[in-house]
C-alpha positions, 0 to 999 in steps of 0.5 A: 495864828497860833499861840505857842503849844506843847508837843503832847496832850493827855487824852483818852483812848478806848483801849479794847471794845468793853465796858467803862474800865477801856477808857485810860489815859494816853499821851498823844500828839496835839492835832494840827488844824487842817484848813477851815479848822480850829483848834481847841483848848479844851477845858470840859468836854461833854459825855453822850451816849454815842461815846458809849456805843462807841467803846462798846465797839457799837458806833465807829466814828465817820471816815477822817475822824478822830478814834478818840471818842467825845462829841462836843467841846468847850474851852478856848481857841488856840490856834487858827487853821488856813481860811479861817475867819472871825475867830481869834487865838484866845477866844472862848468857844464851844464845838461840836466835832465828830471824835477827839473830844477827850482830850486836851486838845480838840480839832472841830470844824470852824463852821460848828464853831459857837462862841460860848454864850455869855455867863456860862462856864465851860462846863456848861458850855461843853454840854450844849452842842451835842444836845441843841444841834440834835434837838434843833435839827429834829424839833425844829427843822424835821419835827417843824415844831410849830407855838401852840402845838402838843410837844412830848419828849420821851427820856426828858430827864437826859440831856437831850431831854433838858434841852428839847423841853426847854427849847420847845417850851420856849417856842410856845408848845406845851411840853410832854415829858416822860421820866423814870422816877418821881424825882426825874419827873418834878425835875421835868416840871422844874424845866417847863414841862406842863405834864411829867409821866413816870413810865415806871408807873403811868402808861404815857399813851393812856395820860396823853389821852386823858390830858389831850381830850383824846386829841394825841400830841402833835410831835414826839421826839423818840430815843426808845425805839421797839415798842414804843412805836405803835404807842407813839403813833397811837399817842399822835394826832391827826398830821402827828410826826414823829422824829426818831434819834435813837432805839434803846428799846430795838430798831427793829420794830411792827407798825400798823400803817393804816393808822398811820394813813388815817392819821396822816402821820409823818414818820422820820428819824435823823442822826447828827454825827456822819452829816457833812461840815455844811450841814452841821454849820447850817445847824450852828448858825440857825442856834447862834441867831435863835437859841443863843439869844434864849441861853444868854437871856437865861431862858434856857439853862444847861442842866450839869448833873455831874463833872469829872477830871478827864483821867476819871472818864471812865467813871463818867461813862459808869455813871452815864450808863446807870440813868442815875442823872438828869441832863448832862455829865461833862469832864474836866481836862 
């Protein structure tokens, strides 16, 4: 099923390894959808630090993706690849692809495939997949985030760090924020978070210890990396896990596993884009029936920093690359 479609689409490709003026416009073919693919109007697509590493010449895509980079999409179908079902041309949906979201037309999986959750734009919409399938697979199924429990997420004014504190604030725990700045931290607090930490001037082990009573936290969600390790394993409580998703500060880093045995601790790491379609959709369908439900009730609301047309990606990614926002950036096509 298709409706009817231009030959060519404006998209942005990564001219050279470099800094945010690589990214141009090109016109390219628009993709066919292979078997149990959809294809994608795109309308706003959202930015993620990923597609920074990625023009740097730090993170290629996985074998079979796009070279374009963009990890998540939101507009409407437009056409229907063979053997898919439950999906019409016309549709709104948002997507989470491994490549080629900068552009007018995006191919995704149909099992990483959600429709878009009612009341929200597809600015909005664009900023959801990247965010909640991470935050799901490694709060959730990884993490084992149970209500009750002490959760903290470091870069809480992020995209990633919007979502995580609602979604876990909306599971029960109490929320551990850190943040850069006083305004990122009330930022934190004005999204659920019970306790918001500038590390620029706090020591967050030392506030986690006062607030705990000395009990530590019982999960963190790390994007630090470096010297963060140890002080998260000293900020954990006993049967504490950690779950790693990125390293700003190095991968490379010295631990002491004594505590980490006395503590019992679970240490764990996880990234989203090489998984397989299975998995991904496995990923999907436990938001649609979980987390979808908390967006459309309003309990959970994407956090849009800033927009850009799709020509002025570059800029998108110069803001990115700054920290100077809290939650998303997304682009207009």
């Amino acid at each position: 099923m298709t409706s009817v479609l231009p030959e060519t689409m404006t998209a942005i490709v990564i001219e050279a390894p470099g800094g945010p003026e690589v990214l141009k416009p090109a016109t390219l073919p628009v993709p066919a959808p292979g078997a149990g693919e959809i294809l994608v109007k795109v309308e706003a697509a959202g930015v993620n630090r990923p597609d920074v590493l990625q023009r740097r010449g730090m993170y290629n895509p996985p074998p079979g993706a796009s070279p374009l980079p963009g990890l998540e999409v939101a507009g409407t179908v437009a056409a229907l690849g063979p053997d898919v079902s439950g999906w019409s041309v016309g549709d709104p949906v948002c997507a989470l692809v491994a490549g080629g979201g900068y552009a007018e037309f995006c191919v995704a999986p149909a099992p990483q495939c959600l429709p878009v959750p009612k009341g929200l734009s597809a600015a909005e919409a664009a900023g959801l997949p990247e965010t909640f399938f991470t935050v799901w697979t490694n709060v959730v199924d990884r993490g084992r985030l149970q209500a009750g429990e002490r959760f903290l997420v470091h870069g809480g004014s992020s995209g990633i760090g919007t979502t995580a504190i609602q979604l876990a604030k909306a599971r029960g725990a109490t929320v551990f924020a850190t943040a850069g700045s006083a305004e990122k931290c009330q930022a934190c607090l004005d999204l659920g978070a019970d306790v918001a930490i500038d590390y620029r001037e706090q020591d967050f082990l030392a506030v986690v210890k006062e607030k705990t009573g000395g009990r530590g936290v019982d999960l963190i969600l790390d994007m630090v990396g470096g010297d963060y390790v140890a002080r998260n394993i000293d900020a954990l409580a006993v049967d504490g896990r950690q779950v790693s998703i990125a390293f700003l500060k190095g991968s490379k880093v010295e631990i002491d596993l004594q505590k980490v045995m006395a503590k019992r601790l679970t240490l764990t790491g996880s990234t989203l884009r090489p998984r397989s379609v299975a998995e991904k959709g496995a990923i999907a369908t436990a938001l649609k029936a979980e987390a979808w439900p908390l967006i459309e009730a309003g309990r959970i609301r994407p956090v849009i920093h800033a927009t850009f047309p799709l020509a002025r990606a570059s800029e998108a990614h110069a803001l990115m690359e700054s920290s100077a926002h809290v939650g998303k950036i997304v682009l207009l096509a």
